[in-house]
C-alpha positions as CSV (number, residue, x, y, z in Angstrom):
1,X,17.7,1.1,-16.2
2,X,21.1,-0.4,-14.6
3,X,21.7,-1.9,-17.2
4,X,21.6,0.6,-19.5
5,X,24.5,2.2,-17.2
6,X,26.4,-0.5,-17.1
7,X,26.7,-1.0,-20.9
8,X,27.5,2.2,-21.2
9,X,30.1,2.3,-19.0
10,X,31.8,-0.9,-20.5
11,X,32.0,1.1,-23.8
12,X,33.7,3.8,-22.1
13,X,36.2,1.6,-21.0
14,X,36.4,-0.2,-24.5
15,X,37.1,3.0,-25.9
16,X,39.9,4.4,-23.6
17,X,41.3,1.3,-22.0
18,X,41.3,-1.3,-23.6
19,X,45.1,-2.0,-25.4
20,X,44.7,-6.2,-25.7
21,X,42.7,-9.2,-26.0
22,X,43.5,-10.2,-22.7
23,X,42.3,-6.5,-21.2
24,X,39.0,-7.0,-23.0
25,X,38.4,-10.7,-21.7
26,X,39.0,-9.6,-18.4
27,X,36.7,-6.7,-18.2
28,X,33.7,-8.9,-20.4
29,X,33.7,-11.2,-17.6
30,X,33.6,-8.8,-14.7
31,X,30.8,-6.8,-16.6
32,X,29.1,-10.1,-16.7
33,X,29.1,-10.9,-13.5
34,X,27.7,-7.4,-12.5
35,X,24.9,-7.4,-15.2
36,X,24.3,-11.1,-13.5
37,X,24.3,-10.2,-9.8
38,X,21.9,-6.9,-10.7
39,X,19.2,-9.3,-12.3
40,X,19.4,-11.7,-9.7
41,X,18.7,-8.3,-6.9
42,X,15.9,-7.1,-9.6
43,X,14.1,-10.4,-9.6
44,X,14.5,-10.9,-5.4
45,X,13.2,-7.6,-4.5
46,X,10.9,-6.4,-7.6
47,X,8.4,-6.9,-9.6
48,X,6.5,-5.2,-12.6
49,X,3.2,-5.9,-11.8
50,X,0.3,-3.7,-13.1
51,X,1.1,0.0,-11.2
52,X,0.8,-1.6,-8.2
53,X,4.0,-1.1,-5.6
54,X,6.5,-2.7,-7.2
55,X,8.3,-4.2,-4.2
56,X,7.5,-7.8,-3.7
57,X,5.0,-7.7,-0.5
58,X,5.9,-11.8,1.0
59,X,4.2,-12.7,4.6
60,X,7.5,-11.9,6.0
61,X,7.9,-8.2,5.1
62,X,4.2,-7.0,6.0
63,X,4.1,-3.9,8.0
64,X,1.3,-1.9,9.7
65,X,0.7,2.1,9.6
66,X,3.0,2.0,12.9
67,X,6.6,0.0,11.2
68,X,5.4,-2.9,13.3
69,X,4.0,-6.6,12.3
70,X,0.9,-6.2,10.6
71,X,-1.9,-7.8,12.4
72,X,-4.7,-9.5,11.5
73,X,-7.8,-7.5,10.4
74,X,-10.7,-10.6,11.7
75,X,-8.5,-13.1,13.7
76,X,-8.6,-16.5,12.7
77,X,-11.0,-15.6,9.8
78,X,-9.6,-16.5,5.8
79,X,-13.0,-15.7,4.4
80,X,-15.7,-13.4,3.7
81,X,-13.8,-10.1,4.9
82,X,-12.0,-9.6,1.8
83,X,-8.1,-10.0,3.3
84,X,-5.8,-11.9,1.9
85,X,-4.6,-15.9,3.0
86,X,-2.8,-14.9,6.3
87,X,-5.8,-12.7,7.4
88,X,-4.0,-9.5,7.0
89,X,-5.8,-6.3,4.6
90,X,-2.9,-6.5,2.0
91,X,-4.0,-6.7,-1.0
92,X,-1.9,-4.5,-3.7
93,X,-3.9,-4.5,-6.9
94,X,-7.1,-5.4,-7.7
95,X,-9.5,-3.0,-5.2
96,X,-6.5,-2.9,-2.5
97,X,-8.7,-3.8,0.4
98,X,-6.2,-2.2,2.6
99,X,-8.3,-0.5,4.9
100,X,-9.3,-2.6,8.3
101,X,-12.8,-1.4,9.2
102,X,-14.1,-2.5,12.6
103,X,-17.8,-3.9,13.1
104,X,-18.2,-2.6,9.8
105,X,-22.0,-3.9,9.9
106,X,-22.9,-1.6,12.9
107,X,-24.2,1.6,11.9
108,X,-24.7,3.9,9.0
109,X,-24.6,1.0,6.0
110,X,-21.2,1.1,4.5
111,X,-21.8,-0.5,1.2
112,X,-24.8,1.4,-0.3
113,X,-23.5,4.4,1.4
114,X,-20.4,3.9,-1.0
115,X,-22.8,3.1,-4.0
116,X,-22.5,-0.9,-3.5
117,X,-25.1,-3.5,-2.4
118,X,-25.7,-3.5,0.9
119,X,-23.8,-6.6,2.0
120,X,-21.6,-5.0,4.3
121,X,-25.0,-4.8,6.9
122,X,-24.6,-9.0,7.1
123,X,-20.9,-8.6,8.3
124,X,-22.4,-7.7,11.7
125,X,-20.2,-7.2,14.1
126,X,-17.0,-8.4,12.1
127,X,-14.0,-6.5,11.3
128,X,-13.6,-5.9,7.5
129,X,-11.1,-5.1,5.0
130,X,-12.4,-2.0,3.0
131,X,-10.9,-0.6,-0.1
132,X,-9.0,2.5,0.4
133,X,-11.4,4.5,-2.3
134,X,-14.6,2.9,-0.7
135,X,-13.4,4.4,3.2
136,X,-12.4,7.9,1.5
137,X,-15.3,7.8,0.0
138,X,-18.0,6.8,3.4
139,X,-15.8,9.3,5.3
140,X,-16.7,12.0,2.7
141,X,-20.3,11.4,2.5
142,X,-20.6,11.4,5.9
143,X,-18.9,15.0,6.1
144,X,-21.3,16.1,2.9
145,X,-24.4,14.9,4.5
146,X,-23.5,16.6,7.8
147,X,-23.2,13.5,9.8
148,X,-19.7,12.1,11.9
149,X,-18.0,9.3,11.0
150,X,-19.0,6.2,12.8
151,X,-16.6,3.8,11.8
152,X,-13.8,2.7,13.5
153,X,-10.3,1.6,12.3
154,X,-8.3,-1.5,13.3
155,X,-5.0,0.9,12.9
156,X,-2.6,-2.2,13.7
157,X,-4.2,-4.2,10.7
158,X,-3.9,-1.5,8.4
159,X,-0.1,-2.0,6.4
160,X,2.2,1.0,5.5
161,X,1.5,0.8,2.3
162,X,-1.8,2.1,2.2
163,X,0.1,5.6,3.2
164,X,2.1,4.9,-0.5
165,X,1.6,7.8,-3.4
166,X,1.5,4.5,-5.3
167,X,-1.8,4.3,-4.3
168,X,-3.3,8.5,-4.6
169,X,-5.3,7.6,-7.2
170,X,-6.6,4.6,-5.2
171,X,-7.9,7.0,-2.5
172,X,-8.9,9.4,-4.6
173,X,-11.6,7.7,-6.5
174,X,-14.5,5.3,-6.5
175,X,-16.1,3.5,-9.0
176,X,-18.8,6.3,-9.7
177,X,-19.5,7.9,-7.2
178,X,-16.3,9.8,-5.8
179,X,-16.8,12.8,-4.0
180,X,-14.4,15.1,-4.5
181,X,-11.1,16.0,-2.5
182,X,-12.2,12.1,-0.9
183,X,-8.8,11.7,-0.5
184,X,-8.3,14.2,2.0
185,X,-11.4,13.2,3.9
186,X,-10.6,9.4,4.6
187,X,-6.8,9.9,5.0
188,X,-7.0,13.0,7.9
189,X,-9.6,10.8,9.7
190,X,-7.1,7.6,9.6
191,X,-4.6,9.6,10.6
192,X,-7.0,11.6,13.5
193,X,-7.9,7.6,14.4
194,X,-4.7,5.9,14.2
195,X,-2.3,8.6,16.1
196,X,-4.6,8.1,19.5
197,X,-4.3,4.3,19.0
198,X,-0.2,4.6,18.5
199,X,1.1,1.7,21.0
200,X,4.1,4.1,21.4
201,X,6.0,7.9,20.2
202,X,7.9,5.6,17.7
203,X,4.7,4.3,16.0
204,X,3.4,7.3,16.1
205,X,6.2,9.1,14.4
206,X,6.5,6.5,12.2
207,X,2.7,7.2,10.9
208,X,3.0,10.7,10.6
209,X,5.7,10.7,8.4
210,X,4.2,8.3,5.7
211,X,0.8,10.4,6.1
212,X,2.9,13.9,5.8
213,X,4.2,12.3,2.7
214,X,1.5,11.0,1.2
215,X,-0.2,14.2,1.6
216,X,2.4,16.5,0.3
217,X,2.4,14.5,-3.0
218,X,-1.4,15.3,-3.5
């Protein structure tokens, strides 16, 4: 898209300003410098990746729900809880196992509630990192069979991105067995969750703004 602009302003300038050779060698090099310096930002900070988020997401830049370092979901565990190398639940395509579900093995099964296998039972008392569709989704059919939610959230382990409209449609589905208006289910009960575990007003304001947005773009 910039670069579009930028050819279009260097005809402009062709057209009305340009009176030599000298003019017109002068303003090619500038405008190559600009078209160079705006690929070099494009390729630093994004990527076209599936319809993922298209910011690049490095170790250093991870985030929780709260604008603060994103934690760990199991500490010291790299396999088995579906989270990425460094621990953390930030995966951006694929299922986005963004969700950090604690003892996820206690209780009400959450797999073959959420129409999987029912592998999540030999997680025990492990922290887990659940898909954001699969959580709306066990949140839901909790609320439609007339039971509570049992599960608790890791809230610090859970990135800012899982509050992206990037992801609505993310939420808003699973595999075949979404319930409908899931979405609102599983993100009012983070939010219900995650706003008593805010370590301070500023996290807390911090999460209520992504959720306010994320909601008004359902």
């Amino acid at each position: 898209m910039y670069e579009y602009i930028i050819v279009l302003i260097i005809t402009v300038l062709c057209v009305f300003f340009v009176k030599s050779l000298l003019h017109l060698f002068i303003l090619g090099a500038v405008s190559l410098v600009v078209l160079i310096i705006v690929y070099v930002v494009k390729q630093k900070f994004f990527t076209t990746k599936g319809s993922v988020s298209k910011y690049k997401y490095s170790s250093m830049d991870k985030v929780n729900i709260y604008g603060e370092p994103l934690e760990e979901c199991q500490p010291g565990e790299r396999r088995g809880g579906s989270q990425m190398q460094d621990g953390t639940c930030s995966e951006l395509g694929g299922g986005v196992h963004q969700i950090c579900v604690k003892s996820i093995g206690k209780g009400r099964n959450f797999s073959s509630t959420t129409g999987q296998s029912g592998w999540s039972a030999e997680r025990g008392d492990k922290n887990h990192c659940a898909c954001l569709g699969a959580w709306a989704n066990y949140v839901a059919a909790a609320k439609r069979d007339g039971q509570s939610n049992d599960k608790t959230l890791s809230c610090k382990a859970i990135p800012s991105t899982a509050l992206e409209k990037t992801y609505i449609k993310n939420w808003s589905k699973w595999n075949d067995v979404t319930i409908n208006n899931q979405i609102h289910d599983g993100l009012d009960e983070l939010y219900t969750q995650c706003s008593v575990q805010a370590p301070n007003e500023k996290g807390k304001q911090f999460l209520e703004k992504k959720y306010n947005l994320i909601k008004n773009e359902i």
